[in-house]
N, C-alpha and C positions, 0 to 999 in steps of 0.2 A: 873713701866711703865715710858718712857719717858715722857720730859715734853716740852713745845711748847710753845713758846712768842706769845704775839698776831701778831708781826709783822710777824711771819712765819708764823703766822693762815693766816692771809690774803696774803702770799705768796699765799699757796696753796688752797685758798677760791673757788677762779673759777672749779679746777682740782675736790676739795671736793662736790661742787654740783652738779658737772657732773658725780658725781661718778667713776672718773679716778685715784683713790687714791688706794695704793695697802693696804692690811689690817691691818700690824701694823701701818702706817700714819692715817688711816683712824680711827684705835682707838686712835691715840694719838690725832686727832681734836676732836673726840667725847668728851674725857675726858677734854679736854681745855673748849669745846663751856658747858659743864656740869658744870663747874668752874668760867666760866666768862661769867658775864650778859654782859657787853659792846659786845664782839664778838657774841654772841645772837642777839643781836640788829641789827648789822652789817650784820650776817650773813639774819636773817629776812627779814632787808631792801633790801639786794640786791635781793634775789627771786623773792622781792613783786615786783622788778622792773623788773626783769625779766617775770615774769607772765603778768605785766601791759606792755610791750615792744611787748609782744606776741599777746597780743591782742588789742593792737592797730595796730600792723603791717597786722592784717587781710582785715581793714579799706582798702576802695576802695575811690579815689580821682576819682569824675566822672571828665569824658573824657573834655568837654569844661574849667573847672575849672584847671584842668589841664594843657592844652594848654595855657590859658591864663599866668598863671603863668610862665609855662616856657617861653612864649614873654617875659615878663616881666623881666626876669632876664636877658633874653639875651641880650635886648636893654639896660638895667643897666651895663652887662656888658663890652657891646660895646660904652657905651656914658660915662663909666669910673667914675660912680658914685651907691652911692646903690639903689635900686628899692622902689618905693611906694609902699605903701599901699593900 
């Protein structure tokens, strides 16, 4: 079986978890991430951010909160300085 550096694991990390990997790539990361606890790690973390990315993006900013905010940036970025808090 080919073999795969971590650096090319995390070339193709993204493609790997979206399942766009054609099948000998796609066993030659299996048998790397089976070999190497670092790339496990890595590959773990980034899911769990992707999972927690997903479900915060469902998150609803109510409508006045929102509004404000956007003034707020805009006058920040019209008076050329950063906005308050």
């Amino acid at each position: 079986m080919k073999e795969i550096s971590c650096e090319a694991l995390l070339v193709y990390l993204s493609d790997y978890i979206d399942n766009h990997l054609d099948e000998e790539l796609t066993a030659v990361a299996q048998h790397h991430l089976a070999t190497c606890e670092n790339c496990r790690i890595v590959l773990d973390s980034t899911q769990k951010t992707i999972i927690l990315f997903k479900e915060k993006s469902k998150e609803v900013i109510p409508a006045e909160r929102k509004a404000r905010l956007f003034h707020q940036l805009q006058d920040a970025f019209l008076a050329g300085k950063e906005p308050t808090k």
